[in-house]
C-alpha positions in Angstrom: 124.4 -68.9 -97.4 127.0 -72.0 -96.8 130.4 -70.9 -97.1 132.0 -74.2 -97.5 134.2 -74.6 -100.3 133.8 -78.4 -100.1 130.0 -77.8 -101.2 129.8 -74.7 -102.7 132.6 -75.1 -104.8 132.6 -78.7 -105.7 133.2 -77.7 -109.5 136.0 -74.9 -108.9 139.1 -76.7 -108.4 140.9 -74.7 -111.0 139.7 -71.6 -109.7 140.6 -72.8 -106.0 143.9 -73.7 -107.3 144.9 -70.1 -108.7 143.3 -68.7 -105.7 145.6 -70.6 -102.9 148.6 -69.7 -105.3 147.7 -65.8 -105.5 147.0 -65.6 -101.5 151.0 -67.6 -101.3 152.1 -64.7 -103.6 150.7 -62.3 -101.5 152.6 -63.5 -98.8 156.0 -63.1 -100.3 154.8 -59.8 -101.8 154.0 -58.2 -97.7 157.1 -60.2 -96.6 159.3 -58.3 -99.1 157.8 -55.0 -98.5 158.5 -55.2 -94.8 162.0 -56.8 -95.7 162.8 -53.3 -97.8 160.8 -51.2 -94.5 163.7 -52.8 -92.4 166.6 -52.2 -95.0 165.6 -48.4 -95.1 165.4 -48.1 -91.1 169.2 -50.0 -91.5 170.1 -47.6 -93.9 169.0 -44.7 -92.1 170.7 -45.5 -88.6 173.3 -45.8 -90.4 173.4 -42.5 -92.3 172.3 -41.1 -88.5 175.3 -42.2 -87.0 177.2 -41.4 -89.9 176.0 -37.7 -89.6 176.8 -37.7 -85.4 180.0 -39.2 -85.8 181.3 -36.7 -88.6 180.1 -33.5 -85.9 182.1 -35.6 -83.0 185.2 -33.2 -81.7 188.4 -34.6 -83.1 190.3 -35.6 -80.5 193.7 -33.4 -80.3 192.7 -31.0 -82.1 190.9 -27.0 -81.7 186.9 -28.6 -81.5 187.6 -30.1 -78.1 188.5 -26.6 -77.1 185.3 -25.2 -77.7 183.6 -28.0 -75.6 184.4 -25.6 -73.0 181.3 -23.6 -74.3 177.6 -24.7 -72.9 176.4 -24.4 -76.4 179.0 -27.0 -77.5 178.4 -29.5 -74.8 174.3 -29.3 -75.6 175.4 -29.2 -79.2 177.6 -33.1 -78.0 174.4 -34.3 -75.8 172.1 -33.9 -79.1 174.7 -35.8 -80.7 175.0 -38.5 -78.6 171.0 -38.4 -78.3 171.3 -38.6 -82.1 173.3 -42.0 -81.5 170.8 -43.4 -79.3 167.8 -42.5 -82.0 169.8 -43.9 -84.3 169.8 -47.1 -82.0 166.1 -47.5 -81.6 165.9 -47.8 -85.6 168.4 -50.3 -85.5 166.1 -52.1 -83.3 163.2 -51.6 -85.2 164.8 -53.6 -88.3 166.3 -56.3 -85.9 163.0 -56.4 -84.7 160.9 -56.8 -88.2 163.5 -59.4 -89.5 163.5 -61.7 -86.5 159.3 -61.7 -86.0 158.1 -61.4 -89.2 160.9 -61.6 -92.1 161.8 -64.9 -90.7 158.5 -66.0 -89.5 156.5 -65.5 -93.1 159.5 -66.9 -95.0 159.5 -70.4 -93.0 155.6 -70.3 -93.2 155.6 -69.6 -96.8 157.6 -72.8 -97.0 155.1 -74.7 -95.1 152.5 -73.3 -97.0 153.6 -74.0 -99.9 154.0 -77.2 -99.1 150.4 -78.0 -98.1 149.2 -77.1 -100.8 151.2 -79.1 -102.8 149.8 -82.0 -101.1 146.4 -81.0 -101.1 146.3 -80.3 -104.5 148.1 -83.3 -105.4 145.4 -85.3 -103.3 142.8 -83.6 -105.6 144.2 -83.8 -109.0 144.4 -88.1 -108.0 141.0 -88.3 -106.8 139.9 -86.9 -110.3 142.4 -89.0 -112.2 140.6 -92.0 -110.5 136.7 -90.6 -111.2 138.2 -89.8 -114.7 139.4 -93.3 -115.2 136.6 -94.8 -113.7 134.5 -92.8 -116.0 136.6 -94.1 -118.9 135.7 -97.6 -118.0 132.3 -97.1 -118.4 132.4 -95.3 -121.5 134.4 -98.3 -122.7 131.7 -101.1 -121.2 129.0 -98.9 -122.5 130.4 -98.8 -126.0 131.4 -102.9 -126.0 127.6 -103.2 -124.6 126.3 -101.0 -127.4 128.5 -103.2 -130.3 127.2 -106.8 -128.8 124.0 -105.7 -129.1 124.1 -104.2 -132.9 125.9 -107.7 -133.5 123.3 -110.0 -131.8 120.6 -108.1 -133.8 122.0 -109.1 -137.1 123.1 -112.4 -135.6 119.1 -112.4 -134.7 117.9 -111.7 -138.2 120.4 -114.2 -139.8 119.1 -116.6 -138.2 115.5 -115.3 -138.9 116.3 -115.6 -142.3 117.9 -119.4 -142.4 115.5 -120.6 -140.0 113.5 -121.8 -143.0 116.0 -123.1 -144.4 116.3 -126.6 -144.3 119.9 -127.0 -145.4 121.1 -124.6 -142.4 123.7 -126.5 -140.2 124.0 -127.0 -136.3 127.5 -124.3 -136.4 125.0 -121.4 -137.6 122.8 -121.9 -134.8 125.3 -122.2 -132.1 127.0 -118.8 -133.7 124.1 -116.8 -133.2 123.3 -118.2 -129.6 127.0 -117.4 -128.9 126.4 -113.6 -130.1 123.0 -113.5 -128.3 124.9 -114.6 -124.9 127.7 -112.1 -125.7 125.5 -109.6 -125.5 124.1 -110.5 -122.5 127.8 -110.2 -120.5 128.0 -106.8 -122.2 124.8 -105.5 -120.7 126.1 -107.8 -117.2 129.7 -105.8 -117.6 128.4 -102.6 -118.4 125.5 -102.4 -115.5 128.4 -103.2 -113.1 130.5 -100.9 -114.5 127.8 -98.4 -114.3 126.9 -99.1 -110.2 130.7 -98.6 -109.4 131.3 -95.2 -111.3 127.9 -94.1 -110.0 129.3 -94.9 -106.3 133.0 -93.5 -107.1 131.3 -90.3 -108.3 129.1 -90.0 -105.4 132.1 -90.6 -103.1 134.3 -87.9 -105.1 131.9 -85.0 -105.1 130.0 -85.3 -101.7 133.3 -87.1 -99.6 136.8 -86.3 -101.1 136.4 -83.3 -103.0 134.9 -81.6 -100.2 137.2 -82.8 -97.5 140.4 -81.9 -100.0 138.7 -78.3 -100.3 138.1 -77.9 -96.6 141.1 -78.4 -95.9 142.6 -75.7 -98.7 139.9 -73.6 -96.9 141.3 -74.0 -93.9 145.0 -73.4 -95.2 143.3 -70.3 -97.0 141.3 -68.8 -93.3 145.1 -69.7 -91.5 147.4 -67.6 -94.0 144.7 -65.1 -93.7 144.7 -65.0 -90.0 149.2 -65.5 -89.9 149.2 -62.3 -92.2 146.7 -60.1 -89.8 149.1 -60.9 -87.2 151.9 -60.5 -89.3 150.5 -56.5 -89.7 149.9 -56.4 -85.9 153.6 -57.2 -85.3 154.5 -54.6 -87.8 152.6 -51.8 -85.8 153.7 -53.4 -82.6 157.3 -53.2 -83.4 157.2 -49.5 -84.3 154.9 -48.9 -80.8 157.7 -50.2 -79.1 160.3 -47.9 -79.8 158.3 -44.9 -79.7 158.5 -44.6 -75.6 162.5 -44.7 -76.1 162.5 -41.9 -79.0 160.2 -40.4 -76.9 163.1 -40.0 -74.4 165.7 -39.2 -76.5 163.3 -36.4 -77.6 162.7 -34.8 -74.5 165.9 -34.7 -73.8 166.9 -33.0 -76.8 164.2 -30.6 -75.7 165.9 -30.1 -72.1 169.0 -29.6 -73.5 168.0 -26.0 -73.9 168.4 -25.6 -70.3 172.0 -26.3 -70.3 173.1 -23.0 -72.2 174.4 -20.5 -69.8 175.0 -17.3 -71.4 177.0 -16.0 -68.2 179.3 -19.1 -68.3 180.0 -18.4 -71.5 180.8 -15.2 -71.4 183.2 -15.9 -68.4 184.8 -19.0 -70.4 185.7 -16.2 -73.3 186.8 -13.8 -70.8 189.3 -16.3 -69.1 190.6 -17.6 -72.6 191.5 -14.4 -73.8 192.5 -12.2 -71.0 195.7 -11.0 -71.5 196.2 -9.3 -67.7 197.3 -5.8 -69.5 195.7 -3.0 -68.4 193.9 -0.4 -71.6 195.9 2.2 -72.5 195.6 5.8 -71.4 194.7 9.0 -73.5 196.9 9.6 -76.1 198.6 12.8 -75.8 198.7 16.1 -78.3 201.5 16.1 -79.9 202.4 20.3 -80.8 204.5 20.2 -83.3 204.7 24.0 -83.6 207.8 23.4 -81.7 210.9 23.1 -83.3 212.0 19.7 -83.4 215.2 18.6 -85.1 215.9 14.6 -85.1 218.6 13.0 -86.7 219.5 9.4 -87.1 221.4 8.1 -84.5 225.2 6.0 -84.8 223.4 2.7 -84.7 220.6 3.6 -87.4 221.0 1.1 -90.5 219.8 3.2 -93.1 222.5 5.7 -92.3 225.5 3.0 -92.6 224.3 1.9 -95.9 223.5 5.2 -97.4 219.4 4.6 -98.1 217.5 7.6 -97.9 214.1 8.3 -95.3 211.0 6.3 -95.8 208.1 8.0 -95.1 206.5 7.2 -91.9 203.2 6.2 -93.6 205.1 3.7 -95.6 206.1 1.9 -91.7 202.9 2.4 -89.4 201.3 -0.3 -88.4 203.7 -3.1 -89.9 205.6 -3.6 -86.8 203.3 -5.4 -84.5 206.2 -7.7 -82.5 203.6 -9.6 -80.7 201.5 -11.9 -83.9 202.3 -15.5 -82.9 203.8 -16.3 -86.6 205.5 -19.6 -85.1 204.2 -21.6 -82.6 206.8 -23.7 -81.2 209.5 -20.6 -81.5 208.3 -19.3 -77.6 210.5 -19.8 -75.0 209.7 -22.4 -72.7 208.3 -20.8 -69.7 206.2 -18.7 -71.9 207.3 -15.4 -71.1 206.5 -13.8 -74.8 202.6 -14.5 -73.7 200.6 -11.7 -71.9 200.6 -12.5 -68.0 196.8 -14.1 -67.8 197.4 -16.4 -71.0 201.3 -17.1 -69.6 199.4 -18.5 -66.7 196.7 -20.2 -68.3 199.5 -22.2 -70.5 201.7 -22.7 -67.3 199.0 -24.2 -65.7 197.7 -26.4 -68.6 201.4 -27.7 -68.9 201.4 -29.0 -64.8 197.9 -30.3 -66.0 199.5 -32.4 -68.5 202.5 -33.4 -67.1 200.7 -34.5 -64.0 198.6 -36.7 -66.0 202.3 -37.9 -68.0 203.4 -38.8 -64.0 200.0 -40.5 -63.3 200.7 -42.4 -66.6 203.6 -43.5 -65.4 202.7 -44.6 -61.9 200.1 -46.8 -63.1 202.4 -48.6 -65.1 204.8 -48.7 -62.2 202.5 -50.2 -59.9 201.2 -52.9 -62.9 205.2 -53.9 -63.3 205.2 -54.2 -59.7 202.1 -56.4 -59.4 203.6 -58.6 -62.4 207.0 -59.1 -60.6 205.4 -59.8 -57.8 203.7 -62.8 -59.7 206.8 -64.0 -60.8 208.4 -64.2 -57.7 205.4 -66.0 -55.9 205.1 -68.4 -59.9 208.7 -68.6 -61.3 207.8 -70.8 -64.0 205.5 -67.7 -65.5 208.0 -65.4 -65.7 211.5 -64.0 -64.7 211.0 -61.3 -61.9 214.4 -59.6 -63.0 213.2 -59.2 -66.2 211.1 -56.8 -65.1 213.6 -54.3 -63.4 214.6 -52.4 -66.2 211.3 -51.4 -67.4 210.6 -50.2 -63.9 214.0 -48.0 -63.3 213.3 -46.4 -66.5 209.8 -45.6 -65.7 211.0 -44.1 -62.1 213.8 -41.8 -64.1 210.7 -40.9 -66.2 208.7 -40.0 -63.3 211.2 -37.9 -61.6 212.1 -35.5 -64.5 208.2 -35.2 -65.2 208.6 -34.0 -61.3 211.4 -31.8 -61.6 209.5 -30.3 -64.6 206.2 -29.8 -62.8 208.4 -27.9 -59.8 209.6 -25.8 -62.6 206.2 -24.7 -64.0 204.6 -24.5 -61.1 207.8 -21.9 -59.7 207.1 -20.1 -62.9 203.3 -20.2 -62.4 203.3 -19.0 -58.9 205.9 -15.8 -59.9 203.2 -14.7 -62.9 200.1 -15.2 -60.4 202.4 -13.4 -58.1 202.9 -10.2 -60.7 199.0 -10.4 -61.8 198.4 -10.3 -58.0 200.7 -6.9 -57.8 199.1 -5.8 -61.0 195.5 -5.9 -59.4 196.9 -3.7 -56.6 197.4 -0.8 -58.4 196.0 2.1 -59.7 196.4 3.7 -62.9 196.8 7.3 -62.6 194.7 9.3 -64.8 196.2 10.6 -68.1 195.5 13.1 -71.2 194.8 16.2 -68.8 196.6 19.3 -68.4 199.7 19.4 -66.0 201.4 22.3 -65.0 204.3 20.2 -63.6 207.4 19.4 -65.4 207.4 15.8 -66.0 203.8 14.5 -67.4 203.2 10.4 -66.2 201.8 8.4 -69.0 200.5 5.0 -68.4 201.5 2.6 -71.8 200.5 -0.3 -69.9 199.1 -2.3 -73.4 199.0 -1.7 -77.0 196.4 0.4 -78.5 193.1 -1.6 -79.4 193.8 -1.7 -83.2 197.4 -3.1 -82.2 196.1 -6.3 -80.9 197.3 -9.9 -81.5 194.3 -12.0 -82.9 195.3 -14.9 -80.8 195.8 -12.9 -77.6 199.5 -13.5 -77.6 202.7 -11.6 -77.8 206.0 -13.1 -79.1 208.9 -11.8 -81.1 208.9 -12.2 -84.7 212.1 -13.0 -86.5 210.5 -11.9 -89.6 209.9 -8.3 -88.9 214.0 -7.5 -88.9 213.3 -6.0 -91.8 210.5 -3.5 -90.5 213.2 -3.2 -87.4 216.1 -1.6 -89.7 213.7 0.9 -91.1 212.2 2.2 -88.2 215.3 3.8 -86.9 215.1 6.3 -89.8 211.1 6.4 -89.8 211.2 10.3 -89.0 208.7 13.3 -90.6 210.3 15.2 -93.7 210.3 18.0 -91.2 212.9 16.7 -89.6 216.6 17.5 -89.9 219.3 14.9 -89.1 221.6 15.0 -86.3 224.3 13.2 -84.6 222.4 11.6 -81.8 218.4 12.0 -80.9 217.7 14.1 -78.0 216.0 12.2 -75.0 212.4 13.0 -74.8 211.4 11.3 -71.5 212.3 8.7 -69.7 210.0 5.0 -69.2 210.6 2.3 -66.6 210.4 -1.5 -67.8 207.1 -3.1 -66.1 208.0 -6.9 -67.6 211.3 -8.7 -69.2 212.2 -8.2 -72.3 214.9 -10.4 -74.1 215.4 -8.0 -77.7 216.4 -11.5 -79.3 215.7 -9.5 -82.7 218.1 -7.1 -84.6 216.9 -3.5 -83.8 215.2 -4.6 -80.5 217.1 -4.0 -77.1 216.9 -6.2 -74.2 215.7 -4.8 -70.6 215.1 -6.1 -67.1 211.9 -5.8 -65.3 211.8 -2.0 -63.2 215.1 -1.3 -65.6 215.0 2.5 -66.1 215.9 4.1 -69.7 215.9 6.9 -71.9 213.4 7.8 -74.1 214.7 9.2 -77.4 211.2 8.3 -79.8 207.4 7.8 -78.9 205.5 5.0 -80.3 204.0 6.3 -83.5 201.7 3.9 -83.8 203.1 0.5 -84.7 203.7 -0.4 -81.0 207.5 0.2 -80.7 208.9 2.9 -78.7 212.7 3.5 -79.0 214.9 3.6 -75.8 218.3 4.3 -75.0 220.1 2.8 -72.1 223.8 4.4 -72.6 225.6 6.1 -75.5 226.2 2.8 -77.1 223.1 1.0 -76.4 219.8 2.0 -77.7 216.6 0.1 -79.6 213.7 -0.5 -79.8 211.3 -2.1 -76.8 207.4 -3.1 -77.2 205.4 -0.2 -76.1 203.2 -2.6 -73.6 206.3 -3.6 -71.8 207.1 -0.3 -70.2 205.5 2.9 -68.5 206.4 6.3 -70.0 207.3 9.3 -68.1 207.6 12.4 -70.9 209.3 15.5 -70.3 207.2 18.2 -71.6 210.6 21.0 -71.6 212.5 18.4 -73.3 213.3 19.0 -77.2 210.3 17.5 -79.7 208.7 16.4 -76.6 204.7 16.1 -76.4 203.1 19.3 -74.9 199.6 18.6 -73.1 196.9 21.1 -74.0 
């Protein structure tokens, strides 16, 4: 079977013509879909990156602290992996848009266009067979009335023949309608051989070559869109090996966690450099004990009767960081490991403050250097103010850094020391007179959530009542007996009211224990006595003293 259209389907020009307009529309129908395919692969980078940046550390802020942590920094790989995936789709839509968006949109054009023309070729060559046709419809019909007219011409003159009165003019008219006739049937058999050709012409020569030529626009969109479709699947092929990529290494990223580094990253960031507390001791208090508030107790000056010790334990914990910038500035309130952990992030930033400032120094220089070689580009004295400032700059930043770092090397110095010794054991019997108690650090449930240990002006309060925080056992008296005596391990400055200040290896009198809220009250002289963190100093209780702890 012939599939020509120019022969099979000499008759079908106004099925053709719907046909070529359906296959255009089914262009632009495949051209829009992968038009929206590359919107939604726009749309979706977008949202990907969206999602990676919102997970990003903010800079300056906690998250980049935690970066420290393996799992973090796989956690930032897949994000940045995530950026990368995100990238390929981006491609993907560039991709679709410039080979086959573009492409089909400009061919549509010249497809429509085409078969415009052809079409328009067609619809003329059928005018002109149609008005051909016309014409011999129109001879035919003038041939048909000539003769119906020389016939009754004929029979007229049948009729006067005979008779002998009929004149010359009669005879002459119907010659003249017998001769018109005759150019009818002349006119109409000429009209008749050109139509015949015309039609011949139209349906074997022009019709066919107008219809091979919309089948050959017809086979080409064909063919453009089959290509069309393998650019579609080639397009998404060729991302596939870079995903691939970013894939596996998602999947490697599992080989970065390191529990152990981990673990030793939390150890270091909140490793206070206090040893753990010893036993706590029996307190017999089948002795007779008889304390009264001392000379310097607040409660006693304004009258106020005892609180009951439950009604104080465990408010007074002096060390809570309740205001951050309120430290002093070589960071003595922190615990010796974090003291030198934030000594030695402040040299860290302040070397990068005098880097900062040296590269700027030597840009200045560089610049005044080119002004002096070019005058017309600049004044080099211009210059000379920017660069004393930056060299004042730069030498306080050093006299700083000589600071910290004295500071740093006295607490790695004391942690040093610290390491060195032993901690004798405690809670056992002893025979002897004096019993050694090591109160190196707070008890476990005493512990500062952030690791650190400052003074809190907002415990004064807590402070005034814990100088009359005794048992309703107790009986007041002038003074407090001494119970034991402690020696100072660090500094302590007793900035708030109640406290007392002490030197490091300062020896005093101890007239309370710590009952629990991480105080323990000391007395230097008759006029100076207070209270001192319990962390801060090493306890030495006399077990023949009154109210004193007895070991069992």
């Amino acid at each position: 079977m012939s599939c020509r259209w120019g022969t099979e389907l000499w008759d079908q020009f106004d099925n053709l013509e719907k046909h070529t307009h359906w296959g255009i529309e089914f262009v632009e129908k495949y051209t829009k879909f992968v038009k929206e395919r590359s919107e939604i692969e726009i749309s979706y980078a977008k949202q990907i990156r969206n999602l990676s940046k919102k997970y990003q550390p903010k800079k300056n802020s906690r998250e980049e602290d935690e970066y420290k942590y393996t799992s973090c920094r796989a956690f930032l790989m897949t994000l940045n992996e995530l950026n990368d995936y995100a990238g390929q789709h981006e491609v993907m839509a560039e991709d679709l848009t410039t080979h086959i968006i573009c492409e089909l949109t400009r061919y549509i054009q010249e497809l429509k266009a085409e078969r415009k023309s052809h079409f328009h070729d067609g619809r003329r060559a059928q005018q002109h067979i149609e008005n051909s046709w016309k014409q011999l419809e129109s001879s035919k019909r003038r041939f048909e009335r000539d003769c119906k007219e020389a016939d009754r011409a004929q029979q007229y003159f049948d009729k006067i023949d005979a008779d002998i009165n009929v004149t010359k003019a009669d005879v002459e008219k119907a010659q003249m309608k017998h001769q018109v006739a005759e150019d009818s049937k002349n006119e109409y058999l000429t009209f008749l051989q050109k139509f015949n050709k015309e039609q011949n012409a139209h349906y074997h020569t022009l019709i066919p070559h107008i219809f091979q030529k919309l089948q050959e626009m017809e086979e080409k969109r064909i063919e453009r869109v089959g290509e069309s479709m393998k650019t579609y699947a080639e397009v998404d092929r060729k991302v596939l090996p870079i995903v691939g990529k970013c894939l596996d290494a998602e999947m490697h990223l599992v080989n970065i966690h390191n529990i152990l580094s981990d673990t030793k990253h939390v150890v270091e960031s909140y490793k206070s450099g206090f040893e753990p507390p010893g036993d706590v001791e029996v307190e017999d208090y089948s002795l007779s004990m008889r304390r009264t508030v001392s000379e310097s107790s607040y409660l006693n000056s304004q009258g106020e009767s005892k609180p009951s010790r439950s009604n104080s334990r465990g408010k007074l914990w002096p060390f809570i960081k309740r205001n951050k910038g309120s430290g002093p500035e070589d960071c003595s309130h922190l615990p010796p490991e974090q003291r030198r952990k934030k000594l030695q992030a402040k040299i860290n930033d302040i070397n990068k403050e005098i880097q900062k400032e040296m590269d700027q120094r030597d840009a200045l220089s560089k610049m005044k250097d080119v002004y002096i070689k070019n005058p017309h580009m600049g004044d080099a004295n211009s210059v000379d103010p920017r660069l004393e400032e930056i060299c004042q700059n730069t030498d306080k930043l050093q006299l700083d850094a000589r600071k910290y770092e004295a500071w740093l090397v006295e607490v790695e110095t004391r942690l040093a020391e610290k390491s060195d010794k032993h901690r004798p054991p405690s809670g056992l019997y002893n025979s002897q007179t004096t019993t050694t108690v090591n109160n190196n650090c707070a008890h476990v449930n005493r512990e500062s959530p952030d690791g650190s240990y400052t003074e809190d002006h907002s415990t004064e309060h807590h402070l005034k009542s814990r100088s009359t925080d005794f048992d309703d056992d107790f009986d007041y008296e002038d003074t407090l007996p001494t119970i034991g005596t402690c020696k100072s391990l660090y500094p302590f400055e007793g900035q708030n009211e109640g406290t007392i200040s002490m030197t490091e290896g300062e020896l005093l009198y101890v007239i309370e224990e710590d009952k629990g809220d991480g105080w323990t009250r000391v007395r230097r002289n008759e006029d100076e006595e207070g209270y001192v963190p319990t962390s801060y100093i090493k306890v030495f209780f006399d077990t023949n003293a009154k109210g004193a702890m007895t070991y069992i």
